[in-house]
C-alpha positions in Angstrom: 38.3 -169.7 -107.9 40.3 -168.3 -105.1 38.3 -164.8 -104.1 40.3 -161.7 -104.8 41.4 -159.5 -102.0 38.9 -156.8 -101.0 39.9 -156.2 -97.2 42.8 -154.5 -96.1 45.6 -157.4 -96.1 44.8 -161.0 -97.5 44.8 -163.6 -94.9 48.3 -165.0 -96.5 50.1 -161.3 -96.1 49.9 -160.7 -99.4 48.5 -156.8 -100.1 48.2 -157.4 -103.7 47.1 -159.8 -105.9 47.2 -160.7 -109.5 45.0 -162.8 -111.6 45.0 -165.2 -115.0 41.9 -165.1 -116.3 39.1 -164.2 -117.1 38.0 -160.6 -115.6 34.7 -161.1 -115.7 34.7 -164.0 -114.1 37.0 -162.0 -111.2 35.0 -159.0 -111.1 31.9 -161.6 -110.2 33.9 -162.3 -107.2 34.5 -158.8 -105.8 32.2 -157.1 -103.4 29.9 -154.5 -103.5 31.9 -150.9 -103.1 34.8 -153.1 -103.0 37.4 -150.9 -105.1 38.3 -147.3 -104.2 40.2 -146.7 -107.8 39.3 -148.7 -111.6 41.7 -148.0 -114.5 41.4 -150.6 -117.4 42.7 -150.2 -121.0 41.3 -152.4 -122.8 42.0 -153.2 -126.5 41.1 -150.8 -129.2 39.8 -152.7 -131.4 42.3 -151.7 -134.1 41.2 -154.3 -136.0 44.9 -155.4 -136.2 47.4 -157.6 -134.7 49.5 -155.6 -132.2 53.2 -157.0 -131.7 56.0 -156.1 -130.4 59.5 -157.5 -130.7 62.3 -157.5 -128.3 66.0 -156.9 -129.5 69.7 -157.1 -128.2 72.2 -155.1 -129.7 76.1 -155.7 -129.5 79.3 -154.3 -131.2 80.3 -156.9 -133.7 82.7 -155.9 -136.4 80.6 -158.7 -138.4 77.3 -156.8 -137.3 74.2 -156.6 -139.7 73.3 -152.4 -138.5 75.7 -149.7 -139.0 75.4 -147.0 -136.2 76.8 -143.7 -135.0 80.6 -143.3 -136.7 80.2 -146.0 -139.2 80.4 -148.9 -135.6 79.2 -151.9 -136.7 76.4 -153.9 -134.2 74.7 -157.0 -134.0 70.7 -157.3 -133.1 69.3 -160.9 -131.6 65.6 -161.0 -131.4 65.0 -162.0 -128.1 60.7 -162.9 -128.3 57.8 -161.6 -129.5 54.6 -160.6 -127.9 51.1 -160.1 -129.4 47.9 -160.6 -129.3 44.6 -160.3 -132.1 43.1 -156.6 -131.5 40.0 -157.0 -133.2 36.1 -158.0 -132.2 32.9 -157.3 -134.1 31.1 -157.4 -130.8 33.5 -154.8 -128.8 30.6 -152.7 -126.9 28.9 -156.5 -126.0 32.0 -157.9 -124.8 32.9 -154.1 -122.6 29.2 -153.8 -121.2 29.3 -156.6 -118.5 32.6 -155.5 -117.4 31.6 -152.1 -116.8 28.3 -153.2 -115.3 30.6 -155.0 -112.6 33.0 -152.2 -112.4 29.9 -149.8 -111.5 29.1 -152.3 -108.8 32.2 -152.8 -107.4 33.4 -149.4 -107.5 32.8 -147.2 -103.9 30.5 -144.8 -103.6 33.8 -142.2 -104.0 35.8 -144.0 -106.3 36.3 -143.2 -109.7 36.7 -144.9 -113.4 39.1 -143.8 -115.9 38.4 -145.8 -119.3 41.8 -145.7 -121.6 40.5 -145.7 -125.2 41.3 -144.5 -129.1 39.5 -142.4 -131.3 37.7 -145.4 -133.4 35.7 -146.6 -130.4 35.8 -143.7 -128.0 32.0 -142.3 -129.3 30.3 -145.8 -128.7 31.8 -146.3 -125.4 30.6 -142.9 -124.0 27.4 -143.5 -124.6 28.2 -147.3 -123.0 29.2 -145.1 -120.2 26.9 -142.9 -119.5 24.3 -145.2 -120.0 25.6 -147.1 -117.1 27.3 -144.1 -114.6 24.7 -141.5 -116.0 25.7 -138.7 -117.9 26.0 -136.4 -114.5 28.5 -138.8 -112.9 31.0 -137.9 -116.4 33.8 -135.5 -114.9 36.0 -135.6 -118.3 37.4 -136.4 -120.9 41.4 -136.7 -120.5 43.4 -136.2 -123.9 47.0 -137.6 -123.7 49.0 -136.9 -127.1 52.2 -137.8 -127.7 54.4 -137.4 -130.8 56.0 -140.8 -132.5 56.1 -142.8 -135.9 55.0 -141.8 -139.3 52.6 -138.9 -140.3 49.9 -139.8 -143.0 50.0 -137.3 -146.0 46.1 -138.3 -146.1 45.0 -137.0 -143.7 46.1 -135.7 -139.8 47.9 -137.9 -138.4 46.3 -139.3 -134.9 48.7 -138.7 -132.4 46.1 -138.9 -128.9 44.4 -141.2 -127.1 41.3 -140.8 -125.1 40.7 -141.5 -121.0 37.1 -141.3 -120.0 37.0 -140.1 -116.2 33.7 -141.3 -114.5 32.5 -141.6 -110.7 30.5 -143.3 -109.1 28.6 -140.2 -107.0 29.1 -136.8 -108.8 29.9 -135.3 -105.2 31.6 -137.5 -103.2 34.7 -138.4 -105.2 38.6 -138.5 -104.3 40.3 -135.5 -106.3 43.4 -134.3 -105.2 45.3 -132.3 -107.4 48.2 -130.9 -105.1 49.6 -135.0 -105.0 50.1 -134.5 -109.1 52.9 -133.7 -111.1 53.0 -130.3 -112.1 54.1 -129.1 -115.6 56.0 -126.2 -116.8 54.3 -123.0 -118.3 54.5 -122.5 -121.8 55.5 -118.3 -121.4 57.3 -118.5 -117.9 58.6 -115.3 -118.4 55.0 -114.2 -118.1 54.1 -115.8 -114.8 57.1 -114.5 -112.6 60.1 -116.6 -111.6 58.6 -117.9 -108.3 55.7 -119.5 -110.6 57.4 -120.4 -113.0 59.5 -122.9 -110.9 56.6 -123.9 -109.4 54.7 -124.9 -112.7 51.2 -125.7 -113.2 48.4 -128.2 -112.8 47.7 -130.4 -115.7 44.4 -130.0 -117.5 42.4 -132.0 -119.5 45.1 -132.3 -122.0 48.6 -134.3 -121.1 51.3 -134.2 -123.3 53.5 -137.2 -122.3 55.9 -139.4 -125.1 55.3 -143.1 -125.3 57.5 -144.9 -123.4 61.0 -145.2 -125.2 61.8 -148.2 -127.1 65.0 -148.5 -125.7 64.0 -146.7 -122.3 64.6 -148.6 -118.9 61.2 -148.8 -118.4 60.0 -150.7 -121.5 59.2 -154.2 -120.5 58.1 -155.6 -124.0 54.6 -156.0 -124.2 53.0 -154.4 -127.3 50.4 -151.9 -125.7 52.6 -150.5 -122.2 51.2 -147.5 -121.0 53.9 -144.7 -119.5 54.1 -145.0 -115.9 54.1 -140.9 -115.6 50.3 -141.4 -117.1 49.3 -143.7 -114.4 50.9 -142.6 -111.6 48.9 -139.2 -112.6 46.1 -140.8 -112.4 46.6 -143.0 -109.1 48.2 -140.3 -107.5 44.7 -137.7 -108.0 41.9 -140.2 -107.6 42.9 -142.4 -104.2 44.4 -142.0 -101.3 47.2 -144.0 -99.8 46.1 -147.5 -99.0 43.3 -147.5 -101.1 42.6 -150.2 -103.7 43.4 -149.8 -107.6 41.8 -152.6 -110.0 43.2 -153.1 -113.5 41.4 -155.8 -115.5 43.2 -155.1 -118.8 46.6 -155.0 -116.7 49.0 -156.0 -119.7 52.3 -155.1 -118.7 51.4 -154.2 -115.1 51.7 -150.7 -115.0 48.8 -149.9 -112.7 50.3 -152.3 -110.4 54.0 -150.4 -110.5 52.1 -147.0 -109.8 50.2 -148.5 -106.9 53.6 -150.1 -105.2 55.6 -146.4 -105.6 52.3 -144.7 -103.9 51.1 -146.7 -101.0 48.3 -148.2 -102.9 47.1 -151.6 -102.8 46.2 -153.3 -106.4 44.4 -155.8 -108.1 45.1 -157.0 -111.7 43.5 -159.4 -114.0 44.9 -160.5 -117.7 43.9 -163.2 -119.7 47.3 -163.4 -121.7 50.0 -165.7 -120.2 52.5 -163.3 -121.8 51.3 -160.2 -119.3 51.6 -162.3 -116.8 55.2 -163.1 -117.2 56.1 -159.7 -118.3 54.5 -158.9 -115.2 56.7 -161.9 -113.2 59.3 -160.0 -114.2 58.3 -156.7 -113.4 57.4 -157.2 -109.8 60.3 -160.0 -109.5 61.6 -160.1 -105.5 58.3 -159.0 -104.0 56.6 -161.4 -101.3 53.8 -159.0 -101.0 52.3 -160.1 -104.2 49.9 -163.3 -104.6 49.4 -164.9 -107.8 46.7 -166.8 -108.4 46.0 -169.2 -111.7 50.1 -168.6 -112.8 52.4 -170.6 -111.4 55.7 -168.3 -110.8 58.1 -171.3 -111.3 60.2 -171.4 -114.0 59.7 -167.2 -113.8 62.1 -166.5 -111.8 
């Protein structure tokens, strides 16, 4: 296996690379202190299968969907992606990963651990088992708002982001490169704070990203870009290397290239790697290694 980049530039220019395979096969490759920056979202073990299907939509007076003013349209299913979410042995298959994301990680660098609310207990204690429970900065809520509410119980609406480093003094944290939000009361802050909004807390409020939004690429589980360039933005510094090994739909990577950040992903699904081909499509600063980009493009 071609070793993944862990020095400034690769030897063939390329300042990012992006795997098909195995990550824990990859993450055996990587350095000691290697990594500045880990994000990984793994599956949630839903126990489901998660899909998602692409559609075109076109007037057509012979259409199959009425729309706004009684106009008649025509949908095309253009693909579907998906993949099984569902293992018995979830906190076996997770624990070497994050025993090689510990190792890699640099002595300022920080992991943020994207998770749900069935398996977000088990994989604390995972966690703190192997950062120790003093290297734990937080636990980042993001809640959003869309699809149907149970009338059984509350509906869950949040996800979970587990925020560890790897030395509880030394990591990056920079709040003043973030986003800021608005204030809830402005009128009770003054006009010159109220323009200037706030810092986020431990709680994000931030809507999936839109079915029919220009940033949706079509892979089931896409994170909003505004979530990781949060994230990428407050925990490295320009130049600085970000690892994703649960990239999916590349996101981490598309933070890193608006930022200044170098990146590393690693998928084992063929399908994240073209949605990905696609996403990065026109960049020669990229190398791919175990996908062959012809026939992509």
């Amino acid at each position: 296996m071609e070793r993944a980049l862990n020095a400034p530039e690769r030897q063939d220019g390329a300042r990012h690379t992006i795997h098909l395979d195995d990550n824990l096969s990859v993450l055996r490759t990587l350095d000691d202190a290697s990594v500045d920056l880990i994000y990984i979202d793994p599956p949630f073990n839903t126990r489901k299968r998660q899909a998602l299907t692409r559609i075109k939509t076109e007037r057509s007076a012979r259409g199959n969907r009425t729309g706004f003013g009684g106009r008649r349209y025509r949908t095309t299913s253009l693909g579907t992606a998906s993949f099984e979410d569902r293992r018995d042995d979830f906190l076996d298959f997770l624990e070497p990963r994050l025993r090689e994301a510990h190792r890699i990680l640099a002595e300022h660098g920080s992991l943020y651990f994207h998770i749900d609310y069935r398996e977000v207990h088990y994989c604390k204690i995972l966690l703190d088992e192997i950062f120790g429970r003093a290297c734990f900065l937080n636990e980042i809520i993001w809640s959003y708002d869309f699809g149907g509410r149970s009338k059984r119980r509350w509906a869950p609406k949040h996800d979970n982001i587990l925020l560890y480093v790897k030395h509880p003094r030394r990591y990056v944290f920079d709040p003043s490169e973030v986003d800021r939000i608005p204030y809830l009361a402005p009128g009770l802050v003054g006009p010159e704070k109220a323009k200037r909004g706030k810092l986020p807390t431990d709680s994000w409020w931030s809507t999936i990203v839109p079915t029919a939004g220009s940033e949706r690429t079509g892979y089931p589980t896409q994170k909003p870009l505004q979530i990781l360039r949060r994230i990428v933005l407050a925990s490295s510094k320009p130049g600085d290397l970000v690892a994703d090994f649960f990239a999916g739909s590349g996101t981490t990577g598309a933070a890193c290239l608006e930022s200044g950040r170098r990146f590393l992903l690693v998928d084992d699904n063929p399908e994240a790697l073209r949605v990905m081909a696609t996403r990065f499509a026109g960049r020669d600063d990229i190398s791919w290694v175990g996908f062959d980009m012809i026939g992509t493009r």
